[in-house]
C-alpha positions in Angstrom: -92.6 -58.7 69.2 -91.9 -57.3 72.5 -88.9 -55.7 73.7 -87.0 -57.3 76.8 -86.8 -54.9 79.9 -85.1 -54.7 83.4 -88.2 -56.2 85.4 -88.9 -59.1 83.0 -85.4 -60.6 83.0 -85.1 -59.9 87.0 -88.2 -62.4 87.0 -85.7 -65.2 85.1 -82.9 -64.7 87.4 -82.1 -67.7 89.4 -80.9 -66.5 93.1 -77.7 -68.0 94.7 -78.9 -70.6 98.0 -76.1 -69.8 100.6 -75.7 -73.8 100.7 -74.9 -74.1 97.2 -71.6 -75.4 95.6 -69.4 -75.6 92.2 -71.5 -78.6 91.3 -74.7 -77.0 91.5 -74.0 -74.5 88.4 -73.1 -76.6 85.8 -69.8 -77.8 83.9 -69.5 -75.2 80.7 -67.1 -76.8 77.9 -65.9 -74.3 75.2 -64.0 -75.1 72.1 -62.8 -72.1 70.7 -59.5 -70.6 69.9 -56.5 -71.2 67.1 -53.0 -70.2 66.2 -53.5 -66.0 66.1 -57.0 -66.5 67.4 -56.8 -67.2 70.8 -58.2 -63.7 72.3 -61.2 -65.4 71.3 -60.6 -68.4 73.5 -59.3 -66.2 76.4 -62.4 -64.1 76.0 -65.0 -66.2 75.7 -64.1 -68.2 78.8 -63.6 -64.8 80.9 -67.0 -64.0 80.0 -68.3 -67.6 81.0 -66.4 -67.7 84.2 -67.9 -64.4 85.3 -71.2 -65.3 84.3 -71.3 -67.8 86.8 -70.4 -71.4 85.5 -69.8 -74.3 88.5 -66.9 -75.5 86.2 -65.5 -74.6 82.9 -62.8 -76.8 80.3 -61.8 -75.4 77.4 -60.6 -77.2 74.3 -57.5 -75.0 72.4 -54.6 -76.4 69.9 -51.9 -77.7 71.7 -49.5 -75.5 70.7 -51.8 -72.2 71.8 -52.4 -74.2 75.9 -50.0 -72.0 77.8 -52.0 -68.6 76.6 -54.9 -69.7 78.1 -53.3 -71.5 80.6 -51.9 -68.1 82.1 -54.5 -66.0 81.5 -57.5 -68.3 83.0 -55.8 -69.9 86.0 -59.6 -71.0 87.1 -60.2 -72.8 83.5 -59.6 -76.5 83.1 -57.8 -77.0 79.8 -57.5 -80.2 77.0 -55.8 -80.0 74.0 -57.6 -80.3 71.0 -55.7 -82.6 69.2 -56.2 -85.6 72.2 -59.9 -85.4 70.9 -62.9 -85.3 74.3 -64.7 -88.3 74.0 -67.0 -87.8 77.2 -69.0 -85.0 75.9 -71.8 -86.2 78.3 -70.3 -85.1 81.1 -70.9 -81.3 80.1 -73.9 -79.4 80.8 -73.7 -76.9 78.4 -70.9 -76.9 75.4 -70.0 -73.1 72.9 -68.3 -73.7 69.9 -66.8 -71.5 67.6 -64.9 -68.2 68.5 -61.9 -68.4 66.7 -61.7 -72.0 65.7 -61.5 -71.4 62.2 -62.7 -73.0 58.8 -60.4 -75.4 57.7 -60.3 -79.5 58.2 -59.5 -80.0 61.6 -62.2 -77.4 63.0 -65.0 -78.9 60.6 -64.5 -82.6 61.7 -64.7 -81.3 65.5 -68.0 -79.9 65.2 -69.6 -82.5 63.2 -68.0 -85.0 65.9 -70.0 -83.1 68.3 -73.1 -83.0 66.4 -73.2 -86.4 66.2 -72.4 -87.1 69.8 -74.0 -84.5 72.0 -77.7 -84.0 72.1 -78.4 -81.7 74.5 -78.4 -77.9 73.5 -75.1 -75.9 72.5 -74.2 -72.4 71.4 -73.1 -72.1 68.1 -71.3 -68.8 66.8 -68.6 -67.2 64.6 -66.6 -70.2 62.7 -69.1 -72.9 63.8 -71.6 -70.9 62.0 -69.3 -70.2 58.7 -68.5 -74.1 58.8 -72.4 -75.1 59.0 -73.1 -72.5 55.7 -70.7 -74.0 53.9 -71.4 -77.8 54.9 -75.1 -76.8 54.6 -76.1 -80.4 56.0 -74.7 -80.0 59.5 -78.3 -77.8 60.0 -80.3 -80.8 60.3 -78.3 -82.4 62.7 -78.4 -79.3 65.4 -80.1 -80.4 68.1 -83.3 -78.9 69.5 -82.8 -75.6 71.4 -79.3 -75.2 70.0 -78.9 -71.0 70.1 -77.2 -69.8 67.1 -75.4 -66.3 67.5 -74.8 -64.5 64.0 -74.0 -61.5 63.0 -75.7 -60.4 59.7 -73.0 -61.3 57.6 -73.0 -64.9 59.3 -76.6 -65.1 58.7 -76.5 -64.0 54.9 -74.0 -67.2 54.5 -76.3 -69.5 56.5 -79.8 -68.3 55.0 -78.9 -66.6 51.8 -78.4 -62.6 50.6 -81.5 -60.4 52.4 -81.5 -56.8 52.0 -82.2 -55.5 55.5 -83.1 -56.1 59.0 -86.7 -56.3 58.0 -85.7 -59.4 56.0 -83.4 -60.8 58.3 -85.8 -60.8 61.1 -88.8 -63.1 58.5 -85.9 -65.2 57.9 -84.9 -65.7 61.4 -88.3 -66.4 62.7 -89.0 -69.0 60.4 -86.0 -70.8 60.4 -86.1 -71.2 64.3 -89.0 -72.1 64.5 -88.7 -74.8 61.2 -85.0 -76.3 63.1 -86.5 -76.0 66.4 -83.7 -73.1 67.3 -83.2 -69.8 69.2 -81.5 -67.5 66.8 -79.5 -64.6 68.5 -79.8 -61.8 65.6 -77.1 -59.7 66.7 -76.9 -55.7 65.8 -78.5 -52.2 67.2 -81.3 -54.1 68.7 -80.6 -58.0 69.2 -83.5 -60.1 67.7 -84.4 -63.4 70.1 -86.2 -65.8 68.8 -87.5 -69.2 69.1 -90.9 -71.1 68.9 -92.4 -68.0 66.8 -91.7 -65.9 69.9 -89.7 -62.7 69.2 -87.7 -60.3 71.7 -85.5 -57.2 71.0 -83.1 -56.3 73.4 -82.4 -52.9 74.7 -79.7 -52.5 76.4 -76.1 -51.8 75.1 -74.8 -49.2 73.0 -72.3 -48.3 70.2 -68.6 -49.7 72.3 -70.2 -53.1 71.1 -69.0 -52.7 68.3 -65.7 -53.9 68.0 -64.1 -57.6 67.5 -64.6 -59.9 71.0 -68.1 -58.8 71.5 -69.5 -62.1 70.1 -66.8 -63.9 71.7 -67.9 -62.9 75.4 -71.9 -63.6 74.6 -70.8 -67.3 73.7 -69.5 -67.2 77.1 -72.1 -65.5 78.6 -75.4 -67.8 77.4 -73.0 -71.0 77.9 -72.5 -70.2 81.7 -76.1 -69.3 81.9 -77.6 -73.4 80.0 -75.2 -74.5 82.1 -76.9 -73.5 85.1 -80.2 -74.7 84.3 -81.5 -71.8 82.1 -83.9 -73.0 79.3 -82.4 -72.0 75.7 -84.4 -69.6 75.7 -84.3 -68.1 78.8 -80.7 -68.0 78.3 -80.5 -66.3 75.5 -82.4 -63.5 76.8 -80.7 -62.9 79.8 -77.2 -63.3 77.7 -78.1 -60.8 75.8 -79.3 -58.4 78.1 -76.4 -58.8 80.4 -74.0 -58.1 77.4 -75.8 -55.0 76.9 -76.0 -53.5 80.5 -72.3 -54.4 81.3 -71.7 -52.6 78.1 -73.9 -49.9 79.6 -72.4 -50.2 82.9 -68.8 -49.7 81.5 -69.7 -46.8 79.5 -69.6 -44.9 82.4 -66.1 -45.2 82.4 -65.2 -45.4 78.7 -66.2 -43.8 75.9 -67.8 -45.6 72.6 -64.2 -45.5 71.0 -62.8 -46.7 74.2 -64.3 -49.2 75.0 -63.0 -53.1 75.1 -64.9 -56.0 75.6 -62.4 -56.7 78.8 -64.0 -53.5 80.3 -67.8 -55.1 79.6 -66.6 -58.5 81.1 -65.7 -57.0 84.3 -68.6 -54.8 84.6 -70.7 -58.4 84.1 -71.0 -58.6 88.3 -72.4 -54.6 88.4 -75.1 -55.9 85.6 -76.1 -58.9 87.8 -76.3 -56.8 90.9 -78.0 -53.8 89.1 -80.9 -56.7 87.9 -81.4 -58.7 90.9 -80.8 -55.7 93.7 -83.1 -53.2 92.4 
């Protein structure tokens, strides 16, 4: 197990060529969002934008477009209920902030299951829906990164009693479904292919509702830029936690929103790659 630190996720960070254009970095799709859950949507795809996607479409409801229509003027938007059928034009698909539970969501992510092979980040509802339909876990494909919080990972893999637990759980089952599992909490487990990471960066104004939300974002701009999985994951997380680190400076742990950490996202990168 070793823990992540500033110099070895400088060494991951892809630098910018002057030349380079929108098409270079990827087309991030997110499907997130429903009727009283679309802070989710709009916070998620904040968090992807500023993480550097080329592109970025977001599927929401119908009913819920304009919110995210007027709140992320750079997004592209379709409406959920006109089902995408070219998913293989993305480069990197999240799925789940806010999307809820019920019939509609669960036949949207077992329509992408079945039609999109290359990796995706899973998290919140598309992680509730998988540990109730327990069979959707076979069909995740390889290097898919699941993001759960303990209480999402108790529903996927059973009860455990602690971290310690948690963390033999999580090893073995990413390694078994050919994962990277995002262990959220004090210090965020990585892991994937038996290798383990812990994170150190971020602090206590984490912990509040959106926080997931804008890591979705986050390791979805990152695959869609040509990060490995697991790459991405890393840096996700790490990034999360400086920019949370970052805003602290301002805020206090009460404070503290997740809209201060996304637009303290471009500090992180600069406080990684400049010194």
């Amino acid at each position: 197990m070793e823990n992540m630190t500033h110099d070895s996720i400088k060494k991951l960070i892809k630098l910018r060529q002057a030349s380079s254009n929108k098409g270079d970095f990827g087309h991030s799709f997110l499907m997130v969002g429903s009727q009283g859950k679309m802070g989710a949507a709009v916070i998620s795809s904040r968090a992807c934008l500023r993480t550097g996607t080329g592109l970025l479409t977001v599927s929401v409801p119908q009913d819920e477009r304009l919110i995210l229509q007027i709140s992320i003027p750079e997004a592209m938007l379709v409406v959920r209920e006109k089902e995408e059928d070219d998913l293989s034009k993305f480069t990197a698909i999240g799925i789940g902030c806010g999307i809820g539970t019920s019939k509609e969501p669960t036949q949207m992510l077992s329509h992408l299951l079945s039609q999109y092979s290359k990796p995706l980040v899973l998290d919140a509802d598309a992680l509730n829906i998988i540990s109730i339909h327990k069979n959707l876990l076979e069909k995740i494909p390889h290097g898919t990164i699941l993001t759960p919080h303990p209480k999402e990972f108790d529903r996927l893999f059973g009860d455990h009693k602690n971290i310690a637990e948690r963390t033999k759980t999580a090893i073995e089952k990413a390694l078994l479904l050919g994962i990277v599992i995002v262990l959220k909490g004090h210090k965020t487990l990585i892991t994937h292919n038996g290798n383990i990471f812990l994170n150190s960066t971020g602090n206590a104004g984490l912990a509040k509702g959106g926080s997931g939300d804008a890591l979705t974002g986050i390791i979805t701009a990152l695959l869609s830029q040509g990060y490995e999985p697991f790459e991405a994951a890393k840096i996700g997380v790490y990034l999360h936690g400086l920019a949370a680190d970052l805003a602290l400076e301002k805020q206090s742990f009460e404070s503290m929103l997740i809209t201060d950490v996304i637009e303290y996202l471009g500090q992180a990168f600069k406080v990684i790659t400049c010194e």
